[in-house]
C-alpha positions as CSV (number, residue, x, y, z in Angstrom):
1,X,72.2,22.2,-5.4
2,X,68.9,21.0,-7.2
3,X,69.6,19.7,-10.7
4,X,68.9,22.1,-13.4
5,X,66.4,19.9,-15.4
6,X,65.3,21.4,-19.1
7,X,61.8,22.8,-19.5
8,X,60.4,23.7,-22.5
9,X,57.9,23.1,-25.4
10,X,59.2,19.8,-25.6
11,X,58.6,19.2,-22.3
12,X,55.3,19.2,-22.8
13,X,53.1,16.3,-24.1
14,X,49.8,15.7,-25.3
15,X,48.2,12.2,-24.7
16,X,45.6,10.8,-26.8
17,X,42.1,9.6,-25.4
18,X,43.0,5.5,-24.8
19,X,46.6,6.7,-23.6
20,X,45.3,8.9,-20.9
21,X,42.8,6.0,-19.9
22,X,45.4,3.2,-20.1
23,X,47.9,5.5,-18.2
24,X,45.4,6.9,-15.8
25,X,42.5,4.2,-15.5
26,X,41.5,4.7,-11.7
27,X,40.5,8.2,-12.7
28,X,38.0,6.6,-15.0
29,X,36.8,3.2,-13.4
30,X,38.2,3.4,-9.4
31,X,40.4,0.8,-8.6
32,X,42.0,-2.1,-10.7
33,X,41.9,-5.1,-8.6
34,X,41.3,-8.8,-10.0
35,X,37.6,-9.3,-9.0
36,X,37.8,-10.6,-5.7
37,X,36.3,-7.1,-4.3
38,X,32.3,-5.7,-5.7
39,X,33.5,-2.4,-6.8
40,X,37.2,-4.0,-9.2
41,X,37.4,-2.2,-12.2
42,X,36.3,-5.3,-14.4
43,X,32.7,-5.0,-12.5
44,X,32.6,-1.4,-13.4
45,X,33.5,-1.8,-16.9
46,X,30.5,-4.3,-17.4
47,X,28.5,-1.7,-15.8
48,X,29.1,1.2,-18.2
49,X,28.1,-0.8,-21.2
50,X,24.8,-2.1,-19.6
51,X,23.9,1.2,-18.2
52,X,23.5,2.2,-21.8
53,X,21.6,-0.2,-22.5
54,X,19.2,0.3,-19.7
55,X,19.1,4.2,-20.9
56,X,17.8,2.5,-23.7
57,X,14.5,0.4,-21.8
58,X,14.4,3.9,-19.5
59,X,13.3,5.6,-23.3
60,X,10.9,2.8,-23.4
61,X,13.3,1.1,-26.0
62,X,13.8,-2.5,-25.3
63,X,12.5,-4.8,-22.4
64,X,15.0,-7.6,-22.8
65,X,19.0,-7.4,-22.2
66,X,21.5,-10.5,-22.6
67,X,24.2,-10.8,-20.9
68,X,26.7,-13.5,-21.2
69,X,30.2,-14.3,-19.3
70,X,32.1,-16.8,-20.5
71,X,36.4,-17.4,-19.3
72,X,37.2,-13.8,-19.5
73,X,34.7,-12.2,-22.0
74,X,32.2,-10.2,-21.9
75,X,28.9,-10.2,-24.0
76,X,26.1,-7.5,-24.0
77,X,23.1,-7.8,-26.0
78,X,20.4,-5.4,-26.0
79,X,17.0,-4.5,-28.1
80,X,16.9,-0.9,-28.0
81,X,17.2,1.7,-31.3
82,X,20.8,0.8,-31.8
83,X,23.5,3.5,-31.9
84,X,23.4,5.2,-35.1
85,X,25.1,3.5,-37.7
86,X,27.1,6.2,-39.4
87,X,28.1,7.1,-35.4
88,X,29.2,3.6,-34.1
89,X,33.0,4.3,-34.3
90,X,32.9,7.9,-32.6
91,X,30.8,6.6,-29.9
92,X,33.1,4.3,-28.3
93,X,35.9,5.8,-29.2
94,X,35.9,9.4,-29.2
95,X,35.5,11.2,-25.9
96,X,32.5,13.6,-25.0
97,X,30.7,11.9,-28.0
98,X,27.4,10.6,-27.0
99,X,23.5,11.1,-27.6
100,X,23.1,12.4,-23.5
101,X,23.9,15.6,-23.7
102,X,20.2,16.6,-24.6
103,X,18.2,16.3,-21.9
104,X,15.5,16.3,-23.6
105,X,16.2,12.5,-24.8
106,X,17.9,11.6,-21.6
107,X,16.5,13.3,-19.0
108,X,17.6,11.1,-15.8
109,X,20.5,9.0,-17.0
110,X,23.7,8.5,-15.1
111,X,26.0,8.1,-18.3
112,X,26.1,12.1,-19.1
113,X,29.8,12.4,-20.0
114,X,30.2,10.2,-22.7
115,X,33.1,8.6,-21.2
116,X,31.9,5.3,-20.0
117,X,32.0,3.3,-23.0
118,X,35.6,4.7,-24.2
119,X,37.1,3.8,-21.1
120,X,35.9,-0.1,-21.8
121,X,37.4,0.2,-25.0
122,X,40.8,1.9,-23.9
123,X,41.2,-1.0,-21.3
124,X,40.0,-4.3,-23.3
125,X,42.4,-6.5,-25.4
126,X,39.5,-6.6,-27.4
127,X,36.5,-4.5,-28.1
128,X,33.7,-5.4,-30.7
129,X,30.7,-3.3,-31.2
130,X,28.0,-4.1,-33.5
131,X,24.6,-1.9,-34.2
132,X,21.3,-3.3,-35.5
133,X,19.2,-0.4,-37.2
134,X,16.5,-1.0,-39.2
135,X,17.4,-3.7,-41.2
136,X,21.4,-2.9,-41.5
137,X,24.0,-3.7,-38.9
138,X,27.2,-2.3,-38.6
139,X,30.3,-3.8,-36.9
140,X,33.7,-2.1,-35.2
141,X,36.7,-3.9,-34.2
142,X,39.6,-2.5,-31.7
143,X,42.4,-3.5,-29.4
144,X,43.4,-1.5,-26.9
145,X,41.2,1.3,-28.1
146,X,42.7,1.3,-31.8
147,X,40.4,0.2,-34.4
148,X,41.4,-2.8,-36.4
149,X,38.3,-3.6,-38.3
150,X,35.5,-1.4,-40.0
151,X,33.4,-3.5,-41.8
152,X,30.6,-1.6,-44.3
153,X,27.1,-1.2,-44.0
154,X,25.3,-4.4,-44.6
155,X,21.9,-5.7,-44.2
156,X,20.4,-7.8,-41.3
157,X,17.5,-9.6,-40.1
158,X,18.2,-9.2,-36.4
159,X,16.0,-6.9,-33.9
160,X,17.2,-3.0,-33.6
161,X,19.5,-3.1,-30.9
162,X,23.4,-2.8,-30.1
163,X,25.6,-6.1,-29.1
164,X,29.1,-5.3,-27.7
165,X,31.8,-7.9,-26.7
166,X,34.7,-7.2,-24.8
167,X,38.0,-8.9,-23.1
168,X,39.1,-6.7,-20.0
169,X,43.2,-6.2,-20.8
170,X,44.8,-8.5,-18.1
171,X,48.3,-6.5,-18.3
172,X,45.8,-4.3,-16.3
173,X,43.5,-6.2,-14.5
174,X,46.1,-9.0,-13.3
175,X,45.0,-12.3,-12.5
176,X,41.6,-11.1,-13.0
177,X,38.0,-13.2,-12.7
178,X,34.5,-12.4,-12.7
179,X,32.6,-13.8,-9.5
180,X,29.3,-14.6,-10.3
181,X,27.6,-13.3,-7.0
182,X,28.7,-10.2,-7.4
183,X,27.5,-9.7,-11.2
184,X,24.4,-11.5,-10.3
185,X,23.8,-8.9,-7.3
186,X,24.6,-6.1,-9.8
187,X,21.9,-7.8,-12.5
188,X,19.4,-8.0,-9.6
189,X,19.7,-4.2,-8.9
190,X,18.9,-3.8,-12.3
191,X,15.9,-5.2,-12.5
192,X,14.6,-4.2,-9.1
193,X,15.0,-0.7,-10.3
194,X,13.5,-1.3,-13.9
195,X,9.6,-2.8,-13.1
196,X,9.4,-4.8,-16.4
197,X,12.9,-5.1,-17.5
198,X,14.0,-8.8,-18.0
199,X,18.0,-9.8,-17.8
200,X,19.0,-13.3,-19.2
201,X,22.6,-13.5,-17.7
202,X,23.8,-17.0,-18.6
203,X,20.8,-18.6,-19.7
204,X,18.8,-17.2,-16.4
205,X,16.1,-15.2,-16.4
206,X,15.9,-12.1,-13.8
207,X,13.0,-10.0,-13.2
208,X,10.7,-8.2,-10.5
209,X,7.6,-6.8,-10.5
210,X,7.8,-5.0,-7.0
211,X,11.1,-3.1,-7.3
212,X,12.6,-2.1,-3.9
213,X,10.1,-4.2,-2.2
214,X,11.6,-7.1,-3.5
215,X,15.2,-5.7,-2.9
216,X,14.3,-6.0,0.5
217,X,12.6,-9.5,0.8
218,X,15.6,-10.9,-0.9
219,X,18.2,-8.7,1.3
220,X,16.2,-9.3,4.4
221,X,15.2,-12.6,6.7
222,X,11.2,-12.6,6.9
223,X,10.9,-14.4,9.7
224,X,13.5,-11.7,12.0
225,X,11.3,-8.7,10.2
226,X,9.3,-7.1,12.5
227,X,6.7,-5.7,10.3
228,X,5.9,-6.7,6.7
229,X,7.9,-4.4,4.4
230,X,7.0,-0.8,3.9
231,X,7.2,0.0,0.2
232,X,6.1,3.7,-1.2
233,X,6.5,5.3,-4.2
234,X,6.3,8.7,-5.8
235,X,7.4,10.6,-9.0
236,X,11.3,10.2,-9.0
237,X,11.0,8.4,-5.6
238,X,10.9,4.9,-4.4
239,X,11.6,3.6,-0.5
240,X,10.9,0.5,1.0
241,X,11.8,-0.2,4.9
242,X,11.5,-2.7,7.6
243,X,13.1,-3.1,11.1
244,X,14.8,-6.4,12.0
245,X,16.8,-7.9,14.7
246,X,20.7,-7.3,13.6
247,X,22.7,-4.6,15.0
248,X,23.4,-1.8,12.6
249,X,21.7,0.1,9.8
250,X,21.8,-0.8,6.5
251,X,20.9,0.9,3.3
252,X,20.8,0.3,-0.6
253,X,20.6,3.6,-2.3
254,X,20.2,4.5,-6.2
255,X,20.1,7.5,-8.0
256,X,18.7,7.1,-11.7
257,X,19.9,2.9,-11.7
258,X,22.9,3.6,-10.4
259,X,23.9,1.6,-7.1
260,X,25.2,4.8,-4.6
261,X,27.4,2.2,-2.7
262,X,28.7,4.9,-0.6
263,X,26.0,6.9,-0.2
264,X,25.6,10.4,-0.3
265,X,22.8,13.5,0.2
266,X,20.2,11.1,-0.7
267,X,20.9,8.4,2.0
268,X,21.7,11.0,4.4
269,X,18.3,13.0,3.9
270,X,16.5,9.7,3.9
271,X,18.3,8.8,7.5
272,X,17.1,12.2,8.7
273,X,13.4,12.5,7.1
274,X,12.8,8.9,8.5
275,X,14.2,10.5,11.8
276,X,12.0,13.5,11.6
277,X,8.6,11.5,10.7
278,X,8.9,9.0,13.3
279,X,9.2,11.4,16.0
280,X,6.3,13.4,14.7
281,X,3.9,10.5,14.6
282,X,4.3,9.5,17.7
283,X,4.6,12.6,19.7
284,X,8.2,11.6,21.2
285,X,11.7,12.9,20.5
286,X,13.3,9.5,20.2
287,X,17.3,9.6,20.1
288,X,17.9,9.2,16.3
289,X,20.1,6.0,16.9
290,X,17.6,4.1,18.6
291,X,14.7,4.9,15.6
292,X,17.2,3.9,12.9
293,X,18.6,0.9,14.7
294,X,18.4,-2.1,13.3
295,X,16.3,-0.3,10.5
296,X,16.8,-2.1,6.4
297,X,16.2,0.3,3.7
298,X,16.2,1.0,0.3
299,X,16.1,4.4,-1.8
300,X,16.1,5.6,-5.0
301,X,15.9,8.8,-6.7
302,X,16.1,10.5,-9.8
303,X,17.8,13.6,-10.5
304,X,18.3,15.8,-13.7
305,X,22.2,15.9,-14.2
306,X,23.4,14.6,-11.2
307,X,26.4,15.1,-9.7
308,X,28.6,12.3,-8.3
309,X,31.8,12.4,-6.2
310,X,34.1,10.7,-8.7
311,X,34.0,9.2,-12.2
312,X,32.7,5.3,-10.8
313,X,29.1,7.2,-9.3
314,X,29.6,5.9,-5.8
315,X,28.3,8.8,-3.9
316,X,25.9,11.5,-4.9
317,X,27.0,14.6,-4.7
318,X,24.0,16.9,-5.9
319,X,22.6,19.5,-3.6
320,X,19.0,19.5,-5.8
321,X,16.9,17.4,-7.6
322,X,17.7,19.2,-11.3
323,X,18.7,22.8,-12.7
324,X,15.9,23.9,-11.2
325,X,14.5,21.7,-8.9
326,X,14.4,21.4,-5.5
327,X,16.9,20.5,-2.8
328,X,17.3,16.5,-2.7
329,X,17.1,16.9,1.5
330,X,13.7,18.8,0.9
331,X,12.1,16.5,-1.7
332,X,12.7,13.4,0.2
333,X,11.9,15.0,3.4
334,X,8.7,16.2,2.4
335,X,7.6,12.8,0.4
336,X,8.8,10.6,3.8
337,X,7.1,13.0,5.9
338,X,3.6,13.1,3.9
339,X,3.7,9.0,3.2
340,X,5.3,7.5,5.7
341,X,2.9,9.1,8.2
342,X,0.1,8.6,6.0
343,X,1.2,4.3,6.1
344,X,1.5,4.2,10.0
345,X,-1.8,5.5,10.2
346,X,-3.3,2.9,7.7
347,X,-1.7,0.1,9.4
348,X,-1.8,-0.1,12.8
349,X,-0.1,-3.0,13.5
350,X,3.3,-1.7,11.4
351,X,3.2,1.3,13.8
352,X,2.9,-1.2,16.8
353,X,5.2,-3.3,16.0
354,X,7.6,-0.4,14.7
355,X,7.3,1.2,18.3
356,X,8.4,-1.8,20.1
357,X,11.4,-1.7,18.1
358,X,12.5,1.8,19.0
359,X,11.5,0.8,22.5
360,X,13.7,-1.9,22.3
361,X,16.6,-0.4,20.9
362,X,15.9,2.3,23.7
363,X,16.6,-0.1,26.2
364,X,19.4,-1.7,24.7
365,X,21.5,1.4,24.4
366,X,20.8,2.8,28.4
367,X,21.8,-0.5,28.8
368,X,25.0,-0.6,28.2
369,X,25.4,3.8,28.6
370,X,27.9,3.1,31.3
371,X,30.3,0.3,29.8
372,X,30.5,2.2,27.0
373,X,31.6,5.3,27.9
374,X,34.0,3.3,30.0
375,X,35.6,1.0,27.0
376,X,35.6,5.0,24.9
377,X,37.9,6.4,26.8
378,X,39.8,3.6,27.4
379,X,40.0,3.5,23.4
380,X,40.5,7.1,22.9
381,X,43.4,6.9,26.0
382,X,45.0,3.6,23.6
383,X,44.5,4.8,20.5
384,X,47.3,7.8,21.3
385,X,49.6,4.6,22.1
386,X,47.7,1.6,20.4
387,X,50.6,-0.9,19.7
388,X,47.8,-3.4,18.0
389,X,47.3,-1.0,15.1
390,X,50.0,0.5,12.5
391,X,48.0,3.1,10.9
392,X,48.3,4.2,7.3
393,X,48.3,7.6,6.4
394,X,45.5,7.9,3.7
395,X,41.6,6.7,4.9
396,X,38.4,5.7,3.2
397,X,36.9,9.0,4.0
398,X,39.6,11.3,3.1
399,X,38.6,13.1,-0.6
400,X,41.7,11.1,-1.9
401,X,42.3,9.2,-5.1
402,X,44.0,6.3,-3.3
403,X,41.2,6.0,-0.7
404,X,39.6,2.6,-2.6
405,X,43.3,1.2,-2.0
406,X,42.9,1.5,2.0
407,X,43.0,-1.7,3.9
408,X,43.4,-2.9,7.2
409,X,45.3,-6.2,8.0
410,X,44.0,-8.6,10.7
411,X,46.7,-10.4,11.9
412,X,47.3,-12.9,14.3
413,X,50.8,-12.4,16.8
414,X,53.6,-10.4,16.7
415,X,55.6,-12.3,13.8
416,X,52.7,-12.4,11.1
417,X,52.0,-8.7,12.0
418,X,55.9,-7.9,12.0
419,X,56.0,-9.3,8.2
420,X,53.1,-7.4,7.1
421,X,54.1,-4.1,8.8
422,X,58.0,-4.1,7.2
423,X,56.5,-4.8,4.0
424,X,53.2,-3.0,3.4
425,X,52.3,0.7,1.4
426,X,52.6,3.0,4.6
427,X,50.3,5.6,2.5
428,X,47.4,2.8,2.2
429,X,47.7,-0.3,4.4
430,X,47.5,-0.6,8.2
431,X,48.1,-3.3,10.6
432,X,45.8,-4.9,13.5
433,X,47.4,-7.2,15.3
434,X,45.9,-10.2,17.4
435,X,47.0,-11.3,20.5
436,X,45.9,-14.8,20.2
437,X,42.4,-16.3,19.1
438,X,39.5,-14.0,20.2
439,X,36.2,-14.4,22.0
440,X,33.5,-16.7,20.2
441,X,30.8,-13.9,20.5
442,X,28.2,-16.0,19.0
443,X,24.7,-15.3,21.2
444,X,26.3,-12.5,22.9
445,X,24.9,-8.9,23.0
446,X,26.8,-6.1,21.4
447,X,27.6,-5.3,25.4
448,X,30.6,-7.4,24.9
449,X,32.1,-5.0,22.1
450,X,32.7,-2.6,24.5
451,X,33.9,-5.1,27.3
452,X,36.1,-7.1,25.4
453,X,40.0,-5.0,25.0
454,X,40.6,-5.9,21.5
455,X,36.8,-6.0,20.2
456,X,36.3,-2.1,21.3
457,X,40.1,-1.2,20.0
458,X,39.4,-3.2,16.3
459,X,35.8,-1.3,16.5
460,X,37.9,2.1,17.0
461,X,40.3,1.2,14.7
462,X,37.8,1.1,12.1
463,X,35.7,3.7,13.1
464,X,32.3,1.9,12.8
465,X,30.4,2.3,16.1
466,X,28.1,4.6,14.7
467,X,27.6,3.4,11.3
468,X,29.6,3.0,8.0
469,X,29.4,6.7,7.5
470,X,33.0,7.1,8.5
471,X,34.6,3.6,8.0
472,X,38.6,4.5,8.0
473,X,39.0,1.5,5.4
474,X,37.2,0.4,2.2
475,X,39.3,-3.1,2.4
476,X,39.5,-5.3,6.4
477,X,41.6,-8.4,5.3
478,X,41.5,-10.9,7.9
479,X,45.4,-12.5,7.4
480,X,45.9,-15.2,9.4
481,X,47.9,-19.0,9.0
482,X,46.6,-21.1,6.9
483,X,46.8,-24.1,9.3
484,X,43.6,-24.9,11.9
485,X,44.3,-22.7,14.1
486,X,44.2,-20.0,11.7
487,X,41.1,-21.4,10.0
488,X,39.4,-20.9,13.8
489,X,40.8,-17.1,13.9
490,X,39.0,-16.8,10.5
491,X,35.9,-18.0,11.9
492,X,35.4,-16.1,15.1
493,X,36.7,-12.7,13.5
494,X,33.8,-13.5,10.9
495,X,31.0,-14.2,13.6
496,X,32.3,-10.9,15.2
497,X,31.6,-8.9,12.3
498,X,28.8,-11.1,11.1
499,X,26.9,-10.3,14.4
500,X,27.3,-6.9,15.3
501,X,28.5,-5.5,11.8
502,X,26.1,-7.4,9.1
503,X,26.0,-4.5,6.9
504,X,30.3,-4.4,7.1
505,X,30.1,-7.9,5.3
506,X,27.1,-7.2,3.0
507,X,28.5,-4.4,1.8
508,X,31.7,-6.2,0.8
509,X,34.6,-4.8,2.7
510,X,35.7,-7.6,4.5
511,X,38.0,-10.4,2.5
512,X,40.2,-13.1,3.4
513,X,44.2,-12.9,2.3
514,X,45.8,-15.5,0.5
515,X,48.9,-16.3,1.0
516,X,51.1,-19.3,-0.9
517,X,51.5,-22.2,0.8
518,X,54.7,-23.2,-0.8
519,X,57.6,-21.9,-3.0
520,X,59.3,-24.3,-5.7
521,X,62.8,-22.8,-7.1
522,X,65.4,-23.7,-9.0
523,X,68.5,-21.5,-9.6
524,X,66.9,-19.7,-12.6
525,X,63.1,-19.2,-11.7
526,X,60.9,-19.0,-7.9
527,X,57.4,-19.6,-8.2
528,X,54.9,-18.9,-5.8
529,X,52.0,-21.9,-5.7
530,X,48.8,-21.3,-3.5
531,X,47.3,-24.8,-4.1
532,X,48.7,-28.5,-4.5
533,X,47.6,-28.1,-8.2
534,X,49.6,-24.8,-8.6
535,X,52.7,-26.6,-6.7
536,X,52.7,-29.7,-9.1
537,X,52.3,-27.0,-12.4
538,X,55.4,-25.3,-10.8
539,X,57.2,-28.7,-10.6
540,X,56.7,-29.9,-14.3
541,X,57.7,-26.1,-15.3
542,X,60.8,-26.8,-13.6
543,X,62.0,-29.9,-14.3
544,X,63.7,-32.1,-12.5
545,X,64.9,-31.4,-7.9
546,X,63.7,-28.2,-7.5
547,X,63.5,-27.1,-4.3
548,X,60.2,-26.7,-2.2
549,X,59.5,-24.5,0.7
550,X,56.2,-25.3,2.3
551,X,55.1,-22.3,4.6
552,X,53.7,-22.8,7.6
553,X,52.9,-19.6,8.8
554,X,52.9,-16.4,7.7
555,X,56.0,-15.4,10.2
556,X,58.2,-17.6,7.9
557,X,57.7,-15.5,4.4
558,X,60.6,-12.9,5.1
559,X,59.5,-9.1,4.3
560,X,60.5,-8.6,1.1
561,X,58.5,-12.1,0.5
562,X,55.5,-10.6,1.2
563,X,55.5,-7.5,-0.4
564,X,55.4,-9.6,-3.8
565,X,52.0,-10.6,-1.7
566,X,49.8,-7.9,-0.8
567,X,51.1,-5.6,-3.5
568,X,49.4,-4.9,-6.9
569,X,48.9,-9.1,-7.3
570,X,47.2,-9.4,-4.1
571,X,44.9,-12.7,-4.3
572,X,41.3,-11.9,-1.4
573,X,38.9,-14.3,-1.5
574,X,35.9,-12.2,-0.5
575,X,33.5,-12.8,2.4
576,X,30.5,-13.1,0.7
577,X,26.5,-14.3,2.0
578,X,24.0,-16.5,0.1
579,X,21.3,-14.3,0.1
580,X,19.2,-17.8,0.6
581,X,20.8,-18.3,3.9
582,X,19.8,-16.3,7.4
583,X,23.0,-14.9,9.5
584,X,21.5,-16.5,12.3
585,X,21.3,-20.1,10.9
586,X,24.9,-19.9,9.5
587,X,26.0,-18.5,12.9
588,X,24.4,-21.2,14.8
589,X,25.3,-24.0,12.3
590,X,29.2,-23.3,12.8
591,X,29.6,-21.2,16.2
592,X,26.8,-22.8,17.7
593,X,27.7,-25.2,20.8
594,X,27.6,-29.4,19.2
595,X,25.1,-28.7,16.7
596,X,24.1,-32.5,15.6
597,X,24.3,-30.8,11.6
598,X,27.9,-29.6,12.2
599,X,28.5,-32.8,13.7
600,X,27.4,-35.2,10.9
601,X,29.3,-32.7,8.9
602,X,32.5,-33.3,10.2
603,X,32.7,-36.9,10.8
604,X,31.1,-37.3,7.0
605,X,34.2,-35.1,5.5
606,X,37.1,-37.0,8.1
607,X,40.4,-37.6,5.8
608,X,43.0,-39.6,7.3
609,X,46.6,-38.5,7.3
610,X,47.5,-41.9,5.3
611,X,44.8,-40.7,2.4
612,X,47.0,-37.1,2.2
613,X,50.4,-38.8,2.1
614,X,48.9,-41.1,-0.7
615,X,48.0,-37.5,-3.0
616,X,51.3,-36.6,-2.3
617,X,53.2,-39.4,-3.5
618,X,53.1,-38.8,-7.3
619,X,54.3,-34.5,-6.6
620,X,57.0,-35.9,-4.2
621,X,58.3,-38.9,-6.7
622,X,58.4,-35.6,-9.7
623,X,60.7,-33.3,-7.2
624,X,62.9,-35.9,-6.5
């Protein structure tokens, strides 16, 4: 019989505004994390407090926003009205207190809840605000969300404007650390999407003066384009487009500044308006997957109180353009239709070249019809008895709170996987497993997808043959040794991807675990090091003869080992791409066959075993 457990008035409890956001932060900024993925909470958090100032330059207040990161803090300063003074302390810390909710003064802005800025607050260590209004400032103070310091009204000679500093609370955000490529990417979408806005991040100026046209030159290669870029633009609209030579679509899509990661009506009406046109200009009813393959593209949209999927504004969820505006699939269908067509018939040699594409892509895919229906079913026939994957039970495209959590191991043999599979969250984490190093598909065509076994099943697995529309997992860890041959598993699961699923990478789903290379323990205390540097730290912290593990493998760490692993202090290093170097290049420069670059390389970074055992002599001579 059920325990009979008291309920009553008691029972029932009110949180304040910063406890709900401390207790419940995921329902306010997505995931935690530490920074290693794009979309970590710390990311989002500097997000909501420059999308305010952005609102700002939308009003046509302030051209110039500085942003600083130094360690872990946080600096914002920007040259709009500044909040009102006698309002500084409710606006960043009292919920649903804001100046958005009058559309009239901000008609297209994303941060309509007045939530964004609270939420930084609630989850910083420290929180400063500071308004500049007409020749007073006004300063705030918190930790944690509670104030600590409200200094008076006094005067000021600085420019109207608002500066707010903040430390992201690391009992949250554990082990946290702001990568540089992904801010800089974030400051990049800024100013693409803000003609005349200028961001100093660091001491470095950003700006554009072509918007999503230079999105796409900086996104794109040039010299694999196969028409100059298309860029149109309208009231509330803005596309640019091109065709290349990588497998895959790819999109970057905004709605009012804000980076629509995952989408939403707005891609998917773009997809199908650009669908639509095509086959109308040029008389022929193309199969929609050979017009949009290999297609780049970039969108952006406003809309009047738009409605997003979940509090971090990933996906657009908005049926019309306002209150009483159109259908967002009807505006940009009839804005594509009327300006797209009108540009292939201006430029002749676009359409030309656009055509051969499509042709191409035509060709490609009746190519390989048969093989591919082949390697399907076999998939579908392996997937009811697929001993490679251990699924998970929650996906990236289930309407689940969890579903940023979902990941997908890459492991290599039976052991590694074995580890993983004992140890891992059964709701969230899954399990590929290797059967040895796979095919160096460097040069191939994506024919060998579908006749390579393990390619076709890890294509199945995550559900990406058709597009990122329904990837089954927002995280694919590659988690192999950390010895050469694991380094070389590394490599040609990231030429795989790299080659036939760019957008995978560029998108930032794909990471690489890390896992410690040795354990030093005494009787009291068992730290986990990841680096020589963190093993000889561990050593001096515990004195004298502890003892040291050095892993090999990943089948050595026991189960309950690596749960302390790929838990809630997880270390990914993400797969990231210098935008300044081509996927073909890199490709070729490491996977190619005896490049003479790679090989200069390699005999100019040769260490000798004698020159390791020499850095190891002074950790050795501490343990013992």
């Amino acid at each position: 019989m059920a325990e009979n457990i008291d309920y009553s008035e008691d029972s029932i409890r009110s949180l304040d505004w910063k406890e709900h956001i401390r207790l419940r932060p995921g329902m306010y900024i997505g995931k935690l994390g530490d920074g290693s993925a794009y979309d970590d909470g710390i990311y989002v958090l500097l997000k909501e407090i420059v999308d305010n100032s952005i609102d700002e330059f939308v009003m046509g207040a302030g051209r110039t926003i500085d942003i600083n990161l130094s360690d872990h803090k946080v600096t914002v300063r920007d040259y709009g009205r500044g909040i009102p003074l006698g309002k500084v302390i409710d606006c960043v810390s009292k919920i649903n207190t804001g100046g958005k909710y009058d559309s009239k003064a901000f008609q297209k802005s994303v941060g309509l809840n007045g939530v964004g800025t609270k939420a930084v607050n609630a989850l910083s260590t420290s929180f400063t605000v500071q308004s500049y209004r007409d020749g007073k400032t006004k300063i705030a103070e918190f930790e944690k969300g509670e104030i600590i310091r409200d200094e008076p009204e006094k005067e000021t000679t600085q420019r109207n404007g608002t500066s707010i500093n903040f430390f992201p609370d690391d009992s949250i955000f554990r082990h946290y650390r702001f990568i540089p490529e992904f801010v800089e990417n974030m400051i990049w979408n800024y100013v693409f999407l803000n003609s005349g806005l200028t961001i100093n991040f660091n001491g470095q100026k950003y700006f554009s003066e072509k918007g999503l046209h230079d999105l796409l030159q900086r996104n794109t290669d040039a010299e694999t384009n196969r028409y100059p870029i298309i860029h149109l633009k309208g009231e509330d609209i803005e596309i640019a487009m091109t065709h290349g030579q990588q497998y895959g679509e790819e999109y970057y899509s905004f709605v009012n500044g804000q980076h629509t990661t995952q989408g939403g009506t707005h891609q998917a009406a773009f997809r199908e308006a650009v669908v639509k046109t095509i086959r109308e200009f040029y008389k022929k009813e193309f199969d929609a997957s050979d017009v949009r393959a290999s297609i780049v593209a970039a969108v952006a949209i406003k809309v009047q109180e738009p409605v997003f999927e979940s509090q971090t504004k990933t996906k657009l969820g908005s049926q019309n353009i306002g209150p009483d505006g159109p259908s967002v699939r009807g505006f940009i269908n009839d804005f594509v239709k009327k300006a797209l067509d009108d540009y292939l018939h201006k430029h002749p040699e676009a359409a030309d070249a656009m055509l051969k594409r499509i042709l191409q892509s035509e060709r490609e895919r009746k190519d390989i019809a048969g093989i591919k229906k082949l390697a399907n079913e076999r998939a579908k026939k392996a997937s009811l008895h697929n001993r490679k994957l251990r699924d998970c039970k929650i996906h990236f495209e289930d309407n689940h709170e969890r579903k940023q959590d979902t990941t997908l191991f890459i492991t290599e043999g039976d052991s590694a996987s074995g580890s993983i599979t004992k140890s891992r969250d059964v709701m969230t984490q899954a399990v590929f497993s290797l059967k040895g190093k796979p095919l160096n598909c460097f040069g191939l065509t994506k024919k060998v997808v579908y006749e390579n076994e393990e390619f076709n099943l890890l294509q199945h697995a995550l559900n990406i043959e058709d597009g990122l529309d329904a990837l089954r997992y927002n995280n694919i860890v590659i988690a192999t040794d950390a010895d050469v041959d694991g380094m070389h598993i590394r490599l040609l699961l990231m030429t795989f991807f790299l080659q036939f699923f760019p957008d995978l990478v560029k998108a930032g789903h794909v990471s690489i675990l890390q896992t410690p290379l040795f354990r030093v323990r005494n009787k009291k205390e068992t730290i986990y090091c990841y680096s020589e540097e963190e093993k000889r730290a561990a050593v001096n912290k515990l004195g004298s003869k502890p003892e040291i593990t050095r892993f090999k493998g990943l089948g050595e760490i026991s189960p309950d080992e690596f749960g302390l692993f790929i838990g809630k202090d997880i270390r990914l290093d993400p797969v990231i791409l210098s935008k300044e170097q081509s996927i073909k290049s890199l490709l070729e420069y490491y996977m190619g066959k005896n490049t003479p670059d790679r090989q200069q390389h390699i005999i100019g970074n040769l260490r000798v075993e004698l020159d390791i055992i020499e850095e190891e002599k002074p950790v050795l001579a501490e343990a013992v």
